[in-house]
C-alpha positions as CSV (number, residue, x, y, z in Angstrom):
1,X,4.4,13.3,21.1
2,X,2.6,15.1,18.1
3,X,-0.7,16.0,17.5
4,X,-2.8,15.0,13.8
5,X,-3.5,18.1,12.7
6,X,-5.0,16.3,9.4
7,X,-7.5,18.0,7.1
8,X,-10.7,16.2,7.3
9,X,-12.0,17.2,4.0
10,X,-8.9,15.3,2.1
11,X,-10.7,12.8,-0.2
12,X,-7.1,11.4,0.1
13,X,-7.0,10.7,3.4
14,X,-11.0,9.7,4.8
15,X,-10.8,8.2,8.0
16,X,-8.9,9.8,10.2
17,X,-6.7,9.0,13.0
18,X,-8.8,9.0,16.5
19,X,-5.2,9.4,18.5
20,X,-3.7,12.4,20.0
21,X,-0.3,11.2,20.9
22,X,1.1,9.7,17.6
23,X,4.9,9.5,17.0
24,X,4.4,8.0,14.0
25,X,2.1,8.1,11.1
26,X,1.4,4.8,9.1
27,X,0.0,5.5,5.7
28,X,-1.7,2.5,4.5
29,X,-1.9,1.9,0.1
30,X,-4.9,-0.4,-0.3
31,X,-4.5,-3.0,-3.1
32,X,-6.5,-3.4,-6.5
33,X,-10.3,-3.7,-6.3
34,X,-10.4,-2.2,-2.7
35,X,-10.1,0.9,-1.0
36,X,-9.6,2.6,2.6
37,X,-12.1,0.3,4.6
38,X,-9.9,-2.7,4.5
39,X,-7.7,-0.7,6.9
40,X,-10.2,0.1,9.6
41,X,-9.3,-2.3,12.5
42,X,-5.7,-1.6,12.2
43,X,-6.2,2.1,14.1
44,X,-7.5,-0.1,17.7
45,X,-4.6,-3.1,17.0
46,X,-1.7,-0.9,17.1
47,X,-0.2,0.9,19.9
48,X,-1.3,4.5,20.9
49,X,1.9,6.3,19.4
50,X,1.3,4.9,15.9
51,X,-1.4,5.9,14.3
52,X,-3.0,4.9,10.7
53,X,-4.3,7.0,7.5
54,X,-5.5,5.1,5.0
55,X,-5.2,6.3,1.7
56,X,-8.5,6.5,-0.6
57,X,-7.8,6.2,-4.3
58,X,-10.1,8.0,-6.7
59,X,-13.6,6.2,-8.2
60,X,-13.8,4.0,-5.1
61,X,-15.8,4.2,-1.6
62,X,-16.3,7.4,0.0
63,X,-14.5,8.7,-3.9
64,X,-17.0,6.2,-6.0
65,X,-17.7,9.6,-8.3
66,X,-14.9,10.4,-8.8
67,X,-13.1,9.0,-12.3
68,X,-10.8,6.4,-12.1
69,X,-7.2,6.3,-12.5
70,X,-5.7,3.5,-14.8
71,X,-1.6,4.5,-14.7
72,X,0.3,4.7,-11.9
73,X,2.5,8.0,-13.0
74,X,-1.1,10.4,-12.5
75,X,-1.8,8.6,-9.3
76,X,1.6,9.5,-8.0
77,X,1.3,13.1,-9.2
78,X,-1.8,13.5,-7.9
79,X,-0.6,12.3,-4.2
80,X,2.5,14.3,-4.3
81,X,0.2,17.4,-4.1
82,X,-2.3,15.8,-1.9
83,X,-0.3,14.3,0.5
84,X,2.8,16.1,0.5
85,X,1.4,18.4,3.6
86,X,1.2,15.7,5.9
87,X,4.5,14.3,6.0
88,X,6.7,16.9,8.0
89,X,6.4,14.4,10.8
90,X,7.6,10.9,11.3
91,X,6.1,8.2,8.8
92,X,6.3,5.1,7.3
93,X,4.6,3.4,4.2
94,X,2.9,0.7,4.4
95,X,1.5,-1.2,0.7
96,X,-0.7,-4.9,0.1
97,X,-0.4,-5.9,-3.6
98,X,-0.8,-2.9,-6.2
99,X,-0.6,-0.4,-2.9
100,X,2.8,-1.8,-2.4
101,X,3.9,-0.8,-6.0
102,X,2.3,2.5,-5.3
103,X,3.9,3.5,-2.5
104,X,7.2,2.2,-3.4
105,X,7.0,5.4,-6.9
106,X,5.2,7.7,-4.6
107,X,8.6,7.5,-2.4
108,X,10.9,7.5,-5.1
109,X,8.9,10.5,-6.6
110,X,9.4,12.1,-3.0
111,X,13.1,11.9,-3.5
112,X,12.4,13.6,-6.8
113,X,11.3,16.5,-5.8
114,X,13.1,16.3,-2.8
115,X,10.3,16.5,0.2
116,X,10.2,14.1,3.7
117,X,10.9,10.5,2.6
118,X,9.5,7.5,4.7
119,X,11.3,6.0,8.0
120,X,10.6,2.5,6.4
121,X,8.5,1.0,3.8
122,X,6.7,-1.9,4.0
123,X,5.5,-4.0,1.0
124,X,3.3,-7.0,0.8
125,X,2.2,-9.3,-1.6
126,X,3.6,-7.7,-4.8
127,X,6.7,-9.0,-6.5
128,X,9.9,-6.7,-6.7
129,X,9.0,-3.6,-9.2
130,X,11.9,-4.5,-11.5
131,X,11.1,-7.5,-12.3
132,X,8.9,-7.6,-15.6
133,X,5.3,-8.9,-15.2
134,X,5.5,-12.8,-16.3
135,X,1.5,-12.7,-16.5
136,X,-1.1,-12.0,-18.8
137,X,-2.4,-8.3,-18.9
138,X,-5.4,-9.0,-16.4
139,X,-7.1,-5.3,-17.3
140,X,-7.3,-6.9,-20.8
141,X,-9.5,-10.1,-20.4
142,X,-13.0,-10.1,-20.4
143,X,-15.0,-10.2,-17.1
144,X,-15.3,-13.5,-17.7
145,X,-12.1,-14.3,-17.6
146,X,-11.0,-12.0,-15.0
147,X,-13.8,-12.8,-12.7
148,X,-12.5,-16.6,-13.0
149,X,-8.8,-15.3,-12.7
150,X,-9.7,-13.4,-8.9
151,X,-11.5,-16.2,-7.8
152,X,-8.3,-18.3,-8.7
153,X,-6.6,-15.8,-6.3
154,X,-9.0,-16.2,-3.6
155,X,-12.1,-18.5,-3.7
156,X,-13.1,-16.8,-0.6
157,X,-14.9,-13.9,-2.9
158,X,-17.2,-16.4,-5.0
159,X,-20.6,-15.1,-3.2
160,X,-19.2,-11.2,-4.2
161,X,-18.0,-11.9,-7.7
162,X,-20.5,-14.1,-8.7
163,X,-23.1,-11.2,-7.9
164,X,-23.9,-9.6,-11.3
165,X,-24.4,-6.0,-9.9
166,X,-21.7,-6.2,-7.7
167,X,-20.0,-7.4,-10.6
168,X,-21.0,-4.0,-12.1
169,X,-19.6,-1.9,-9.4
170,X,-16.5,-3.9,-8.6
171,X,-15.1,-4.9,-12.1
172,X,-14.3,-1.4,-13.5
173,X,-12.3,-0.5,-10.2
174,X,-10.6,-3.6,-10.7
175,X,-9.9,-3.9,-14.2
176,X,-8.6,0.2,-14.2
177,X,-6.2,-0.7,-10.6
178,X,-5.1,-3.9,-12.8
179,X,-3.9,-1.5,-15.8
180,X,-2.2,0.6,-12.8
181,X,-0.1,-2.2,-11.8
182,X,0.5,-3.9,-15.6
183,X,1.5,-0.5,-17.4
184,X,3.8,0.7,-14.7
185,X,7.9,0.8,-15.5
186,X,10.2,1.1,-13.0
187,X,13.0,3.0,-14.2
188,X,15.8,2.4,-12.6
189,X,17.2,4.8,-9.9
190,X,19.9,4.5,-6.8
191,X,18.3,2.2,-4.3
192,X,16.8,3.8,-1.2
193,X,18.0,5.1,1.7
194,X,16.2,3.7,4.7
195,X,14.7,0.0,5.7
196,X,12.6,-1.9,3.2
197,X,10.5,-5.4,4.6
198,X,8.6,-7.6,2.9
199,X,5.6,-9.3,4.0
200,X,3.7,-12.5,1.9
201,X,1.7,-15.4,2.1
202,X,3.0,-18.6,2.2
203,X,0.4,-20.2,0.1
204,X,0.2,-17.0,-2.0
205,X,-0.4,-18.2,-5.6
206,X,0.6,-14.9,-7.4
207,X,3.7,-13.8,-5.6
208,X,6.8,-16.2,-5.2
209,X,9.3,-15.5,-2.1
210,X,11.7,-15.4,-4.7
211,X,9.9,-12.3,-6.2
212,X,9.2,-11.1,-2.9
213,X,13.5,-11.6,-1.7
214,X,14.1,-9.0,-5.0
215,X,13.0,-6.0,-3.2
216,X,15.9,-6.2,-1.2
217,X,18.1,-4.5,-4.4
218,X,16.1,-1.4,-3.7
219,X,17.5,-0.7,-0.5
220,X,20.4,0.6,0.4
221,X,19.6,0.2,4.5
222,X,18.5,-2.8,5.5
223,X,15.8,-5.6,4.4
224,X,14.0,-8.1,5.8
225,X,11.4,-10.9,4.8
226,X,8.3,-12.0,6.8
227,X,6.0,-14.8,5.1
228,X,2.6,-15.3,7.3
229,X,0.3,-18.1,6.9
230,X,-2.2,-17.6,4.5
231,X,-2.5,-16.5,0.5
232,X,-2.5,-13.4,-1.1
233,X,-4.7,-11.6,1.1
234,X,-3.3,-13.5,4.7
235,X,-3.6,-9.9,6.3
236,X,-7.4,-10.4,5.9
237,X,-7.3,-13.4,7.9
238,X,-4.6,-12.4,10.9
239,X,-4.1,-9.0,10.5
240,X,-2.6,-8.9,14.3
241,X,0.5,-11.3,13.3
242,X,1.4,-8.7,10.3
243,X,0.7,-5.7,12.5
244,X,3.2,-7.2,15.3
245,X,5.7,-7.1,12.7
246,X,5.2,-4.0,11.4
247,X,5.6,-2.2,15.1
248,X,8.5,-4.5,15.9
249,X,10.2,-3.3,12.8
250,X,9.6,0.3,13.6
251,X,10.9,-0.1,16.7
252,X,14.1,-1.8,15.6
253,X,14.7,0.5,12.5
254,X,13.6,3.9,13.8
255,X,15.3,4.5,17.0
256,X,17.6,6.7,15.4
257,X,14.8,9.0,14.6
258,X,13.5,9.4,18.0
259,X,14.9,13.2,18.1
260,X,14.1,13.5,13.9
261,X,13.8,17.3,13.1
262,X,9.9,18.7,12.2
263,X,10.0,20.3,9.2
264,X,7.8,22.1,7.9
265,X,5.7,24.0,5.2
């Protein structure tokens, strides 16, 4: 077992882990509009070796001074140097939406520069990044528009977006995570090394399981496909059933690694 050893005054990383014995670290990439919170029961649903960090993008939450971030290329800089420390022991990614399209760079930019990649990655609700965006740019409508595009997504958040000063906090984050997602390029590169799965919703109205099956060109290891009952955001409604996966997948894919040198910095 391993101990956290996780600097608490990391904007990057603001709630951390309450477990002493993790094997494995989970960091969590929240998706557009959202930050760290949405994380916060997944620390007591998961077993005592696996523990979770949430990462906390800038101008959001406990970072809501802080400027945004509208392109995905500074984001992934910006983590390399935050984040980098904390992966000289076993971890996996896991990203919902725009998280999963973040994560998915941040590891390739890993490779890059050639520091500690990922045991597995997990990526939910966001179509394959090689595939072009089919959609209209959703960081260029107005908030009218957008407002009735979300709502589209998930009618659940009428009483939120239809408040006008939550509207006022809420929108920017949005519309700058939106331009995030919609301005990013994959380039391509060799596929990766280790386990990919997908996770979606199987009344998701954004993301098609055809969209979601294209991920599995960027691994090299091996991929699998999980859709859960529910819409975009099913891990909202069960996240137990997706958090069942996501240890049994470890567990399958990472046995290997059970003797994984520690490097270090």
């Amino acid at each position: 077992m391993i101990t956290t050893g996780i600097d608490v005054t990391n904007p990057w990383l603001p709630h951390t882990t309450t477990k002493t014995g993790e094997s494995l670290r989970l960091f969590c990439f929240h998706h557009a509009g959202t930050g760290a919170s949405m994380f916060r029961t997944w620390e007591d649903i998961l077993p005592d070796d696996i523990a979770v960090y949430p990462i906390q993008l800038p101008g959001r939450e406990t970072r809501l001074k802080e400027p945004l971030v509208r392109h995905a290329k500074q984001l992934v800089e910006e983590m390399v140097e935050n984040l980098a420390p904390y992966l000289h022991q076993p971890f996996a990614f896991f990203g919902h939406s725009m998280g999963a399209l973040l994560c998915f760079e941040f590891t390739r930019e890993l490779r890059r520069r050639n520091l500690p990649l990922p045991l597995h990655l997990f990526v939910s609700a966001q179509q394959a990044p090689q595939l072009p965006v089919k959609r209209p740019f959703m960081h260029k409508l107005t908030d009218t528009q957008l407002v009735r595009t979300l709502l589209y997504i998930d009618e659940t958040q009428r009483e939120i977006m239809m408040d006008e000063s939550l509207q006022a906090l809420l929108l920017p984050i949005i519309r700058a995570d939106f331009s995030v997602c919609e301005t990013y390029i994959c380039q391509e590169e060799a596929a990766l090394p280790f386990p990919i799965t997908a996770f979606g919703g199987q009344q998701d109205l954004r993301v098609t399981c055809d969209e979601l099956e294209d991920w599995g060109l960027q691994t090299e290891s091996a991929f699998n496909l999980h859709l859960l009952p529910g819409g975009h955001f099913y891990l909202q409604q069960n996240p137990k059933m997706l958090l069942r996966s996501i240890e049994k997948e470890i567990r399958q894919h990472t046995k290997r690694y059970t003797h994984r040198t520690v490097l270090s910095f």
